[in-house]
C-alpha positions as CSV (number, residue, x, y, z in Angstrom):
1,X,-105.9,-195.0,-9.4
2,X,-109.3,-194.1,-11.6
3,X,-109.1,-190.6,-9.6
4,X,-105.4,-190.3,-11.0
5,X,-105.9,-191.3,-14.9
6,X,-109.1,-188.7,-14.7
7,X,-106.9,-185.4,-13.2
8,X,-104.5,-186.5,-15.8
9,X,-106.8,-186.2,-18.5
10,X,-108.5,-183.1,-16.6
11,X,-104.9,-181.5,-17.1
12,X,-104.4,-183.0,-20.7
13,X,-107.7,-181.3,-22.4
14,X,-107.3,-177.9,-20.3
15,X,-103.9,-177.6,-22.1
16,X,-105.2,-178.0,-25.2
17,X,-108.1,-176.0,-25.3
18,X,-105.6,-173.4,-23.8
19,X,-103.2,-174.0,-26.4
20,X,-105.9,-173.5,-29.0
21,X,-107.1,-170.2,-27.8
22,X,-103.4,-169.0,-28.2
23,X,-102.2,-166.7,-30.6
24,X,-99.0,-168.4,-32.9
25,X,-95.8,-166.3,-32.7
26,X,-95.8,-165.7,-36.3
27,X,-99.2,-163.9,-36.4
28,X,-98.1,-162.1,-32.9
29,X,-95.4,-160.7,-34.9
30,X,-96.9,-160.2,-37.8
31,X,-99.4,-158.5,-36.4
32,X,-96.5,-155.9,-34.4
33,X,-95.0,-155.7,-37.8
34,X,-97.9,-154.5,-39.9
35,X,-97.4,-150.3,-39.5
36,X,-94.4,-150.1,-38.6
37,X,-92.7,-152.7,-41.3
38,X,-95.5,-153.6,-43.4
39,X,-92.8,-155.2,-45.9
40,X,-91.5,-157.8,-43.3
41,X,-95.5,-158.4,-42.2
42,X,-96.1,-160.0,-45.5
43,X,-93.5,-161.9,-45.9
44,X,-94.4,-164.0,-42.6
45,X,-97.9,-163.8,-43.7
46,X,-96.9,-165.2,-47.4
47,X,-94.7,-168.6,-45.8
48,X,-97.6,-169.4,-43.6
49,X,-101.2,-171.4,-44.8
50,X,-104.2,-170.4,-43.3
51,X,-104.8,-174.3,-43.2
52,X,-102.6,-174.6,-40.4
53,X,-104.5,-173.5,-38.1
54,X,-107.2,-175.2,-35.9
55,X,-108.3,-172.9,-34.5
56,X,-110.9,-170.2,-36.3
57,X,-109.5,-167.5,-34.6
58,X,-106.6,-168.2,-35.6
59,X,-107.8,-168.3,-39.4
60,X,-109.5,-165.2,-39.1
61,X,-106.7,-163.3,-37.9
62,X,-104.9,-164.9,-40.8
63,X,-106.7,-163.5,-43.4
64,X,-107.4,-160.4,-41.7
65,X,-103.7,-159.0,-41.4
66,X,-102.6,-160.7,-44.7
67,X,-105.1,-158.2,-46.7
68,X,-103.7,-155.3,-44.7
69,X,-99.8,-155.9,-45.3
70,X,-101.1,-156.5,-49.2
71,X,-102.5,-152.6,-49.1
72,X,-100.2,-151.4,-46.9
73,X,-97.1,-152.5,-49.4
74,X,-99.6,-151.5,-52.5
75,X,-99.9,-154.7,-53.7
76,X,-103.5,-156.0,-55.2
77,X,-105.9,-157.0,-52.6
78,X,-106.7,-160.4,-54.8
79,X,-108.3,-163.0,-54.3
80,X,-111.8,-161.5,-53.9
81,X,-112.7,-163.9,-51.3
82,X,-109.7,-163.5,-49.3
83,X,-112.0,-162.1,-46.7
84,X,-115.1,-163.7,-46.7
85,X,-114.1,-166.2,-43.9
86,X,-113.0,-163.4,-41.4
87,X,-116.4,-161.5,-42.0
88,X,-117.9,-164.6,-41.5
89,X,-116.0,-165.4,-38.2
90,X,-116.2,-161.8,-36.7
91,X,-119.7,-161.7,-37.6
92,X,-120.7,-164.2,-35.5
93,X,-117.4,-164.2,-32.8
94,X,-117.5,-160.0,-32.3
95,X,-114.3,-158.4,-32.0
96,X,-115.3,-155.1,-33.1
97,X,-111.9,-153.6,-34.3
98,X,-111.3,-156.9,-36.4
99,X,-114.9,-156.7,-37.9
100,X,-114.7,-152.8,-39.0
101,X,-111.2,-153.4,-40.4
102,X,-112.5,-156.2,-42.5
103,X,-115.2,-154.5,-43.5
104,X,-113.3,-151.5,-44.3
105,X,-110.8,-153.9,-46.5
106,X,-113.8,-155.7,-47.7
107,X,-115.4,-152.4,-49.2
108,X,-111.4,-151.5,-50.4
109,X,-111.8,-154.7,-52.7
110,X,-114.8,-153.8,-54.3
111,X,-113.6,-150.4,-54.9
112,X,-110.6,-151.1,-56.6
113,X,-112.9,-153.7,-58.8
114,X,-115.8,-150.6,-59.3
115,X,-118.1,-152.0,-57.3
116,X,-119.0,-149.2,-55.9
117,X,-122.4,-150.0,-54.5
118,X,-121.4,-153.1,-52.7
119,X,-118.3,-151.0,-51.1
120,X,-120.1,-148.4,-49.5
121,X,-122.5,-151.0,-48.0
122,X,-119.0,-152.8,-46.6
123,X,-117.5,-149.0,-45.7
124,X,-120.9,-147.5,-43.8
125,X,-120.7,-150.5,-41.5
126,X,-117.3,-150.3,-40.6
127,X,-118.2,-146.7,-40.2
128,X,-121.2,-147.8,-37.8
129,X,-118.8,-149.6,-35.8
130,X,-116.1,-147.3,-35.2
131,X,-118.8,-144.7,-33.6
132,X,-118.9,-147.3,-30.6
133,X,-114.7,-147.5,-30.9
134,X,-112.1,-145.1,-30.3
135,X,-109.7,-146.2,-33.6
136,X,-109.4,-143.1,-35.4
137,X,-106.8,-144.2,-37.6
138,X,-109.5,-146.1,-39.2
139,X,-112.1,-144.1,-39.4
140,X,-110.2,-141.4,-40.9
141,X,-109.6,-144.0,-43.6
142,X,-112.7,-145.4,-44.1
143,X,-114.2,-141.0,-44.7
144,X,-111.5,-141.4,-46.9
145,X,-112.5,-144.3,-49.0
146,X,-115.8,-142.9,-48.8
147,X,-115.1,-139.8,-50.1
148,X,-113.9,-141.5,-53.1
149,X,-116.6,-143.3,-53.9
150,X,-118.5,-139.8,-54.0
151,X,-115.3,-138.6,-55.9
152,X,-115.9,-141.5,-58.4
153,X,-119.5,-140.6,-59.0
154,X,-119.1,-136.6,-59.4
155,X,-120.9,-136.1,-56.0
156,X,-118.2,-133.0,-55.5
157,X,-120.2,-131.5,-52.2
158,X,-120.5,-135.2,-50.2
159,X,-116.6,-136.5,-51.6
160,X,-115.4,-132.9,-49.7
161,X,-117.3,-133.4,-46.1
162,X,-116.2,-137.0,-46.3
163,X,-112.6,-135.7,-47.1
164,X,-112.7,-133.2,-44.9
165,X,-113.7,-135.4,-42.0
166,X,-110.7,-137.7,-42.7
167,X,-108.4,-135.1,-43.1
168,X,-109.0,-133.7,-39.8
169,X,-108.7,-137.5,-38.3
170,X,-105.6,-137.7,-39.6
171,X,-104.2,-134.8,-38.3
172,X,-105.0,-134.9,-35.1
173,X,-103.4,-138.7,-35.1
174,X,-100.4,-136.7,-36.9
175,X,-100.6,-138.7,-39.8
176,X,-99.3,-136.5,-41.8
177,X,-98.9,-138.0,-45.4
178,X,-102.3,-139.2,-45.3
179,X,-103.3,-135.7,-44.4
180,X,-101.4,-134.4,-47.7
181,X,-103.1,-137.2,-49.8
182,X,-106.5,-136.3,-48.8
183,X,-105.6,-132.5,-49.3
184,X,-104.7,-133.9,-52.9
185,X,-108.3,-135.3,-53.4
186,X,-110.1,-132.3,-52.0
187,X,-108.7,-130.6,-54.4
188,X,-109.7,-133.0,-57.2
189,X,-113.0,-132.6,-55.9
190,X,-112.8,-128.8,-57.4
191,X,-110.7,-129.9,-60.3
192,X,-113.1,-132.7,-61.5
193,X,-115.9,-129.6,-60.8
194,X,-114.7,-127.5,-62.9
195,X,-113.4,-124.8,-60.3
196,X,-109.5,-124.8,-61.2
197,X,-108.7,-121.9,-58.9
198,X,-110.0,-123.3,-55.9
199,X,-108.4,-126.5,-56.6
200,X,-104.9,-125.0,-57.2
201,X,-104.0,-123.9,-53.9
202,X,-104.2,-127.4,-52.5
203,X,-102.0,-128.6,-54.8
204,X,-99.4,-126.5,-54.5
205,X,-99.9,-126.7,-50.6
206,X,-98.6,-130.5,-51.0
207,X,-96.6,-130.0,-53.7
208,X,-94.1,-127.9,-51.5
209,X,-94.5,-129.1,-47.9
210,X,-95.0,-133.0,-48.7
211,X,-92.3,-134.9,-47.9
212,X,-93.0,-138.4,-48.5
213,X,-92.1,-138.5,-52.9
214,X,-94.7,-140.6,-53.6
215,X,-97.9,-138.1,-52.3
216,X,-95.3,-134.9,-53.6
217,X,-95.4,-136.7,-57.1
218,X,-99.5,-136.9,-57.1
219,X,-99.3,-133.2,-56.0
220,X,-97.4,-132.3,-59.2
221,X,-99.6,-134.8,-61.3
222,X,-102.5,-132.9,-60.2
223,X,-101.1,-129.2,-61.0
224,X,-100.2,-130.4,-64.4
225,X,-104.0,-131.3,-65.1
226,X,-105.1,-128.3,-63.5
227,X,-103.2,-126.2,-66.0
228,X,-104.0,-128.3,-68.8
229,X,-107.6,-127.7,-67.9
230,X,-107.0,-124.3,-67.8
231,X,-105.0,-124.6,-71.5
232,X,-102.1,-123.7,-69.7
233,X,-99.8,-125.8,-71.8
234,X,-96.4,-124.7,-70.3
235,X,-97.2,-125.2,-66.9
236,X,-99.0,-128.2,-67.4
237,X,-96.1,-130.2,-69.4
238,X,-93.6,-129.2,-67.0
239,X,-95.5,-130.0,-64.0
240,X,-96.6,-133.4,-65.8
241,X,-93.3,-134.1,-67.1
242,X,-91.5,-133.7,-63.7
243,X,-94.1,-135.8,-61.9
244,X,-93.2,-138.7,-64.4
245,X,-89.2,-138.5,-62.3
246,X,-91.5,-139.3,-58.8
247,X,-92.6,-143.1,-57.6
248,X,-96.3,-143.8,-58.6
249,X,-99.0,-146.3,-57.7
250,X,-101.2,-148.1,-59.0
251,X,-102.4,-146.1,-62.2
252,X,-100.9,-143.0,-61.7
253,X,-98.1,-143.6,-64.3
254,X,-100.6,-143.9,-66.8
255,X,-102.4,-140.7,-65.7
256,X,-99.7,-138.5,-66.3
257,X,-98.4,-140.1,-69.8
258,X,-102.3,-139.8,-70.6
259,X,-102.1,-135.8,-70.1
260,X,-99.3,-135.6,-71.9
261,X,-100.6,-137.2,-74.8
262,X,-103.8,-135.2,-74.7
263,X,-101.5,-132.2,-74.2
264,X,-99.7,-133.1,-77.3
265,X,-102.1,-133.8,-79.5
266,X,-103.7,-130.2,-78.5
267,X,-100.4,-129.1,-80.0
268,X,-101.0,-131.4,-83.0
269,X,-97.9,-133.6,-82.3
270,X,-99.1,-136.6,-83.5
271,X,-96.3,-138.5,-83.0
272,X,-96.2,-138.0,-79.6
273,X,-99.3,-137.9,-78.0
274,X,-99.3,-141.5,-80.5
275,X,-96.2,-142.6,-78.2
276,X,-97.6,-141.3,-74.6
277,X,-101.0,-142.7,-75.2
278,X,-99.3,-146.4,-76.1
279,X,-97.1,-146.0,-72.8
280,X,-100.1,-145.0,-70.8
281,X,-102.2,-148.2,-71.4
282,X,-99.1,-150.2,-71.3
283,X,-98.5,-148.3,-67.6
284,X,-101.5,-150.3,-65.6
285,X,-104.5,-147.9,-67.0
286,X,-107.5,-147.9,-65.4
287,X,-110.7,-148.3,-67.1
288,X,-111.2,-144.2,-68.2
289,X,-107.7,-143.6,-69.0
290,X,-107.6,-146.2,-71.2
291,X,-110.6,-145.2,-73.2
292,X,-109.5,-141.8,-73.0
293,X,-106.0,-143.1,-74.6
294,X,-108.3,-145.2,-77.2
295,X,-109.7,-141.4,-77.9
296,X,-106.4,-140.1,-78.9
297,X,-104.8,-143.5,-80.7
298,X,-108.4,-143.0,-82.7
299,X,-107.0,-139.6,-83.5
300,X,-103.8,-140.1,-84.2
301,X,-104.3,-143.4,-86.4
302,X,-107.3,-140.6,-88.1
303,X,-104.5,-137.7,-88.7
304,X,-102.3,-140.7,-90.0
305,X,-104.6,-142.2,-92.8
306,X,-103.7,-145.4,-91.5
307,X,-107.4,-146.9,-91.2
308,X,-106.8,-150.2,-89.6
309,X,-105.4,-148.5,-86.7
310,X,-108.1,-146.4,-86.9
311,X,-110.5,-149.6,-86.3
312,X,-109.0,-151.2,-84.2
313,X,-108.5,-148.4,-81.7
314,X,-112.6,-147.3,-82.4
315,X,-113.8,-151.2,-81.4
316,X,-111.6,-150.6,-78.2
317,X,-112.5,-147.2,-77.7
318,X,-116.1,-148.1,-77.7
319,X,-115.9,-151.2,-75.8
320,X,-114.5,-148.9,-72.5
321,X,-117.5,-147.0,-73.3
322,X,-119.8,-150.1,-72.8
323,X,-117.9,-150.8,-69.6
324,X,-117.8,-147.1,-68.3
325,X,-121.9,-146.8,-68.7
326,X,-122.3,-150.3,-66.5
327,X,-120.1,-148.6,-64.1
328,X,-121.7,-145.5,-64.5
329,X,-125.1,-146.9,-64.0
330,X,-124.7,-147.5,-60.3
331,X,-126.7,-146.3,-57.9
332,X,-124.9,-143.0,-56.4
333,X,-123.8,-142.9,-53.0
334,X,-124.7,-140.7,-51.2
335,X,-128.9,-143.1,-52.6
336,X,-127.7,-146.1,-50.8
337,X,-125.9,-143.8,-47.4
338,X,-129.6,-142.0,-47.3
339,X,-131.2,-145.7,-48.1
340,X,-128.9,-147.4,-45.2
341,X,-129.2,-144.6,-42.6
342,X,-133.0,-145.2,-43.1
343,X,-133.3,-148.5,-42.6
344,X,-131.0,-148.0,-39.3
345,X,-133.1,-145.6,-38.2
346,X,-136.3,-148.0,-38.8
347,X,-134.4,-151.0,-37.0
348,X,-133.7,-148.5,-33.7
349,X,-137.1,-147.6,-33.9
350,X,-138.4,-150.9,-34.0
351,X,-136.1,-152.0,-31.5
352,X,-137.1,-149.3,-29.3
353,X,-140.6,-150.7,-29.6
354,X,-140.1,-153.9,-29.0
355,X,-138.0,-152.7,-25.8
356,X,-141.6,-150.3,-25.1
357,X,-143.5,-153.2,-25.8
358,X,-141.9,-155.5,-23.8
359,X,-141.7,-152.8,-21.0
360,X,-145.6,-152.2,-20.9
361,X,-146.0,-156.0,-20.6
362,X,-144.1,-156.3,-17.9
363,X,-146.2,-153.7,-16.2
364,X,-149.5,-155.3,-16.9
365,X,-147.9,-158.6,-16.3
366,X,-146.7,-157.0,-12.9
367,X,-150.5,-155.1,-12.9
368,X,-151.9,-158.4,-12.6
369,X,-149.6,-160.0,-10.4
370,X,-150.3,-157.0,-7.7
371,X,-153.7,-157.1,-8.2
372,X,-154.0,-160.8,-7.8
373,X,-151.4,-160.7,-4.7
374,X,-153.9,-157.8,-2.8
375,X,-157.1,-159.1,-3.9
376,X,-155.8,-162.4,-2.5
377,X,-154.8,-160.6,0.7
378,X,-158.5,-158.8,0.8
379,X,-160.0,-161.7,0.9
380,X,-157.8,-163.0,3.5
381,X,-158.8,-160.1,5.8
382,X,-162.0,-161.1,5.2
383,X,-162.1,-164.0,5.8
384,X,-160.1,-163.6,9.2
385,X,-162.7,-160.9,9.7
386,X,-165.3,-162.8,9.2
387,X,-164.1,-165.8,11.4
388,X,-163.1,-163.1,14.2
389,X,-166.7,-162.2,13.8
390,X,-168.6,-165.5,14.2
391,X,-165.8,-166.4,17.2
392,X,-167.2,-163.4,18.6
393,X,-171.0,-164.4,18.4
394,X,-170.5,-167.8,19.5
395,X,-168.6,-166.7,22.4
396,X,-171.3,-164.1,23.0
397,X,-173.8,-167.3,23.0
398,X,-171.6,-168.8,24.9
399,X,-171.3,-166.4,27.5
400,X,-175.1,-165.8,27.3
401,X,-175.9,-169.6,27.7
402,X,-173.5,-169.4,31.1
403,X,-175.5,-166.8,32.0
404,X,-178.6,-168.3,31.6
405,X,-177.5,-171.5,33.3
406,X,-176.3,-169.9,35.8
407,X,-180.0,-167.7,36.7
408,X,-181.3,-171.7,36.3
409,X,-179.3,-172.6,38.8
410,X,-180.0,-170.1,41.0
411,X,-183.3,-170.0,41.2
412,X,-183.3,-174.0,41.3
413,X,-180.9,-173.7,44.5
414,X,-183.2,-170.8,45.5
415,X,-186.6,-173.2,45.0
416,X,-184.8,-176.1,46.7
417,X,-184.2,-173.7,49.8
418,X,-187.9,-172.7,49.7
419,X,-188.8,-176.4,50.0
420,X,-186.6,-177.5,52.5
421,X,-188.0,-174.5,54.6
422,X,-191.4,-175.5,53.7
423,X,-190.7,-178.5,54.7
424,X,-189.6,-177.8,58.3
């Protein structure tokens, strides 16, 4: 009966450690869901609680695919510490696809928040892992994220090769819109550089084969800067204009009411490039564009008399200044890629001499053993030599003893025969 209750129990606790080690439907799903229908991949995600699972796994997972459905329907990746438990988990449990991608979502955060230092930590070791995997989806994005960084911080030459390296990822895994979105930013990276030709011809290469509207409408943002760079002010408010009829992102909107109003106020229209700048910063600005906008509110409220505006617009103005120099101040890039690399390259070499020095102890460890193991066995020839040796001289004696006894007894049998015949 005891033998029973225990392969009961035996059969009880397998189960459940089995059943913890499983996957949940919902995050199987999910997970099936989250390129193909990204939309439908967050909304399982968003009526589940990581809470609900025991098992850490489980969690991790959790978090992991809920950040990606948040990107991949362009929603804010918030909050900040959405991802610290999966690091955490992968970190120590290695699933190396898992760890890269949170890694590469990790750095995605920071970015978005201007952290750029911190980010390309996060993206150079996602980068460091995909070398050992075969996910070129990912690396492709992770160049790409990259390349903005060096975008962000006017290092034109490294944002290109990173760009470069993407956009040939991505067409090779015929990922086509994100090919046309990183021909976008190569561009940009002549654009921001001053070099309008050589960016032109990538923007009108996506402007007119792109066919997703969204990377199309970026295209045609793009070519209305370009011409507004190059005082172009036709092209540029007809390009800029037209992209404003095309879906946007994040702080695109913005962008292109900001040219406009910049445009506008080149053409001293006060009251509009007034009216584009207020829609601009109401349109989800980022950080430059809305100190840029502050610029030509300042302007505006100057060319107006109105002198409260004025103030007003100066103290915000100058208070996205403060923030832009913080920003600003960060060490560059392509520093902390050189600074990392470095300190890989110290840690292999390091590891490759505690590998050597681990190696030439063995040997003299194995030195010593062979020598002790033959010396032992030298002196075990000798010592059978020597005891083969001294058998043979004391059965030398031996035999010489015999000998000798037997001449004794010889010559006393020979004496005792002399007697006898004396005797007679």
């Amino acid at each position: 009966m005891l033998g029973y209750f225990k392969s009961i129990l035996f059969i009880i606790l397998v189960f459940c450690v089995f059943s913890c080690s499983l996957v949940p439907n919902e995050l199987k799903i999910a997970e099936e869901l989250i390129e193909t229908r990204p939309d439908s991949a967050l909304s399982i995600l968003q009526d589940l609680s990581p809470e609900k699972y025991a098992s850490d796994e489980n969690r991790a997972l959790y978090e992991m695919l809920l950040v990606s459905a948040l990107d991949k329907n362009m929603l804010p990746l918030q909050p900040d510490s959405l991802l610290d438990y999966s690091i955490q988990y992968y970190e120590l449990h290695p699933v190396k696809d898992n760890l890269a991608t949170c890694y590469f979502y990790k750095g995605r955060m920071l970015k978005y928040g201007f952290h750029y230092e911190e980010a390309m930590r996060f993206y150079l070791k996602a980068a460091d892992i995909m070398k050992e995997k075969e996910n070129e989806s990912l690396s492709a994005r992770i160049m790409f994220d990259m390349g903005d960084i060096f975008l962000y911080q006017h290092e034109f030459p490294n944002a290109r090769q990173k760009y470069q390296s993407a956009y040939n990822l991505f067409i090779k895994n015929d990922m086509q819109t994100f090919a046309y979105n990183t021909l976008v930013n190569i561009g940009k990276t002549y654009s921001q550089a001053n070099d309008y030709k050589r960016a032109q011809p990538f923007f009108y290469k996506v402007s007119r084969e792109a066919k997703d509207s969204l990377v199309k409408g970026l295209a045609l943002q793009h070519l209305g800067i370009n011409f507004f760079n190059l005082q172009q002010y036709d092209s540029a408010y007809s390009f800029l204009s037209e992209s404003l009829h095309y879906p946007r992102v994040k702080n695109n909107h913005a962008i292109r009411c900001y040219y406009i109003a910049d445009l506008m106020q080149d053409l001293n229209e006060v009251d509009s490039s007034y009216y584009y700048a207020n829609r601009a910063i109401n349109s989800d600005a980022d950080i430059r564009t809305e100190r840029e906008c502050y610029r030509i509110l300042v302007n505006a409220a100057n060319a107006k008399g109105n002198l409260s505006d004025l103030k007003k617009y100066m103290a915000k103005y100058q208070d996205c200044s403060d923030s832009i120099r913080k920003i600003d101040a960060q060490t560059k890039g392509s520093y902390i890629e050189t600074v990392y690399n470095s300190q890989k390259q110290v840690v292999e070499a390091n590891a490759k001499m505690g590998y050597l020095i681990v190696l030439i102890l063995l040997v003299v460890l194995l030195s010593v053993i062979l020598y002790y193991f033959i010396r032992k066995r030298n002196m075990n020839e000798r010592e059978l030599a020597d005891r083969i040796h001294n058998q043979q001289r004391v059965d030398m004696h031996k035999d010489v003893l015999f000998n000798h006894r037997e001449v004794l007894h010889a010559k006393i049998e020979e004496r005792k025969q002399l007697q006898t015949i004396a005797n007679n």
